[in-house]
C-alpha positions in Angstrom: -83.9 42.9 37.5 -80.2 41.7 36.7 -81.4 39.6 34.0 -83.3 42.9 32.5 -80.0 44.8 32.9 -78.1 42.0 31.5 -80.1 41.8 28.7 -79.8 45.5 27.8 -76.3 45.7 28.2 -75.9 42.9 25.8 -78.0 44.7 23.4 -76.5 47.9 23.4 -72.9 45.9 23.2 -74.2 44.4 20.0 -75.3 47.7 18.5 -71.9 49.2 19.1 -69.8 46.3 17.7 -71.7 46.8 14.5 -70.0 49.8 13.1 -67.1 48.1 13.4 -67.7 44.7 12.1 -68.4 46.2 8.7 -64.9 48.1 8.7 -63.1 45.1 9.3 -65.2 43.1 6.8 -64.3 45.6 4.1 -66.1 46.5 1.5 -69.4 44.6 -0.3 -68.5 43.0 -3.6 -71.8 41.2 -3.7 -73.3 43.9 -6.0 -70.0 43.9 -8.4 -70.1 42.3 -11.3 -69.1 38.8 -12.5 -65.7 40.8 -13.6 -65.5 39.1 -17.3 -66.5 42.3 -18.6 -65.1 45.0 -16.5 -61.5 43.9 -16.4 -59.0 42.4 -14.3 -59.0 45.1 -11.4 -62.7 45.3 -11.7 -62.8 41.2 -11.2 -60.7 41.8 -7.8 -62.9 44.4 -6.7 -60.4 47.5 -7.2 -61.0 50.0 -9.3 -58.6 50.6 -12.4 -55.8 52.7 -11.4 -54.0 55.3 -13.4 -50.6 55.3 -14.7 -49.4 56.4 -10.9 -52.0 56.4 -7.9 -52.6 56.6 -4.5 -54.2 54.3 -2.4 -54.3 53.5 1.4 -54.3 49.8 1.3 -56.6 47.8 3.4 -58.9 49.9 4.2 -62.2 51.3 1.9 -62.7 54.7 1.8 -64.9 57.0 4.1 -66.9 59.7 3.2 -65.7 62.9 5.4 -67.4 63.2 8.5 -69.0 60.3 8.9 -67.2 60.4 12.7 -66.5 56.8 12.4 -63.7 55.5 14.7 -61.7 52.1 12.9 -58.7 50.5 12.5 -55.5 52.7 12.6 -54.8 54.6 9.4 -52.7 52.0 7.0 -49.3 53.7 5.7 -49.8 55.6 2.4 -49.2 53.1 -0.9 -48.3 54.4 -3.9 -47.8 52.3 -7.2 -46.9 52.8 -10.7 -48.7 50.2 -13.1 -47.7 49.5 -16.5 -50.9 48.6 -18.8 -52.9 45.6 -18.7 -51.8 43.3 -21.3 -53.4 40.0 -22.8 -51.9 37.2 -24.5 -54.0 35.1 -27.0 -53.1 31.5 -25.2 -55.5 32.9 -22.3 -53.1 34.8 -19.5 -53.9 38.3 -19.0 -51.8 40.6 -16.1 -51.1 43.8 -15.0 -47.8 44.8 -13.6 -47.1 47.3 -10.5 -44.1 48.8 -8.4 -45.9 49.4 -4.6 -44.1 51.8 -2.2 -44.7 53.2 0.9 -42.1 55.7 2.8 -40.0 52.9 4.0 -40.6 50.3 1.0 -41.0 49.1 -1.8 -42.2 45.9 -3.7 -43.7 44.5 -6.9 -47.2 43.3 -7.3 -48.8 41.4 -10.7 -52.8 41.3 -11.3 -53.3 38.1 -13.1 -56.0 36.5 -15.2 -55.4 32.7 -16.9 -57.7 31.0 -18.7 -55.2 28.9 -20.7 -56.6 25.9 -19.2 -53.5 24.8 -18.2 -51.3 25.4 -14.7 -48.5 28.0 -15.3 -45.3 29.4 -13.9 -45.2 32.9 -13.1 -41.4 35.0 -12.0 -42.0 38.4 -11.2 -39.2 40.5 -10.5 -38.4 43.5 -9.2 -35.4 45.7 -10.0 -33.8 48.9 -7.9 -31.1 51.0 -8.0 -27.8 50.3 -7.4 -28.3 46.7 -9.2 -31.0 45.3 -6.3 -33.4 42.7 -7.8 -36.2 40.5 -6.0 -37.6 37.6 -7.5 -40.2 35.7 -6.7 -41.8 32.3 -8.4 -45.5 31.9 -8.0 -47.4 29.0 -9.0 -50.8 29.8 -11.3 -53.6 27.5 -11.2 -55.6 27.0 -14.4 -59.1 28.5 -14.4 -60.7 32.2 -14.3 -60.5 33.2 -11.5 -58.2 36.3 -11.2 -55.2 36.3 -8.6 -51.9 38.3 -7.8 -48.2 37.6 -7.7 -46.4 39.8 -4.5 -42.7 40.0 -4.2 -41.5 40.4 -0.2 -41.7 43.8 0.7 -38.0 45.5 1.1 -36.6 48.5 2.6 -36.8 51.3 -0.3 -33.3 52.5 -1.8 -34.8 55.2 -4.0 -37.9 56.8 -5.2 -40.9 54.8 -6.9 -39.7 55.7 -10.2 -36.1 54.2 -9.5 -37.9 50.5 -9.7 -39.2 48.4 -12.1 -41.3 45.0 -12.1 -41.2 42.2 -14.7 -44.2 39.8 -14.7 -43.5 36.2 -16.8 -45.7 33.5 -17.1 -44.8 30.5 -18.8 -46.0 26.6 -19.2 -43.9 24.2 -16.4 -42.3 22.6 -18.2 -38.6 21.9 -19.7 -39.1 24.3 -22.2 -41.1 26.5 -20.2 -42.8 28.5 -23.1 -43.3 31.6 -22.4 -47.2 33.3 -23.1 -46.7 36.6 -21.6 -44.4 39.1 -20.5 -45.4 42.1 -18.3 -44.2 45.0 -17.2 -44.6 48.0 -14.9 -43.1 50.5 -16.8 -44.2 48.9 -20.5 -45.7 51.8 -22.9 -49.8 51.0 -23.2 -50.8 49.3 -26.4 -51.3 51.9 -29.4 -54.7 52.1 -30.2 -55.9 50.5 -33.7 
């Protein structure tokens, strides 16, 4: 009789550890795409975002009322993206200012198919003459990535900052292939 009551207890444990296995595996990508055709955001699994959106990061949306107990709700993020650019050595990238209530940091969406390992610097740029920079090291290949400054206590509003993306070869002359920018107008069309 213990073993029976064992056995369903473990059982019932299992069905009730499901729901919550899939919320902290996050969402599916197997049914996305390969990403070459859909962009750089669709190749990371996000969808595009606008000029300015909202997003809680870390955790996929629910519809309402599904009742579903998870993870503790993740702080509000808010970004402003410049457009995503391309460069025709093989480096494409897309530039954002993140902030929450308390702060604020700059993020880069990259792409390089240069064939070649690269340099990147993105920096970030706040009132009152406050700058982060960060160096990160991109590998030659397809597969997309991202470039993340620390995240620092905000000293303004999201509009107050602005993020620079560079990515150059590593070299003495470090030639640069791309430059981009949160706040850069989109391309004209034509």
């Amino acid at each position: 009789m213990n073993l029976r009551l064992i056995g369903i207890g473990a059982g019932v444990l299992i069905i009730l550890s499901l729901p919550l296995a899939g919320a902290i595996a996050g969402p599916d990508l197997a049914g996305q795409d390969d990403g070459k055709s859909g962009g750089l955001f669709t190749s990371l699994g996000l969808s595009e975002p606008a000029r300015t959106s909202s997003v809680p990061v870390g955790r996929p949306a629910e519809p309402a009322g599904t009742g579903r107990s998870g993870p503790a709700e993740q702080p509000r993020t808010d970004a402003r993206c410049g457009p995503e650019v391309s460069s025709p050595y093989g480096v494409e990238a897309q530039t954002c200012v993140m902030a929450t209530e308390s702060q604020t940091w700059g993020r880069s969406y990259y792409r390089n198919t240069s064939g070649q390992a690269l340099d990147a610097v993105l920096t970030v740029m706040g009132p009152a003459g406050r700058t982060v920079q960060i160096r990160c090291s991109v590998g030659a290949g397809d597969e997309p990535g991202l470039c993340e400054t620390p995240k620092e206590d905000s000293a303004g509003g999201l509009e107050s900052y602005s993020a620079v993306a560079e990515f150059a070869v590593p070299d003495d002359e470090g030639k640069l292939l791309l430059r981009s920018g949160s706040n850069s107008p989109a391309p004209a069309d034509g």
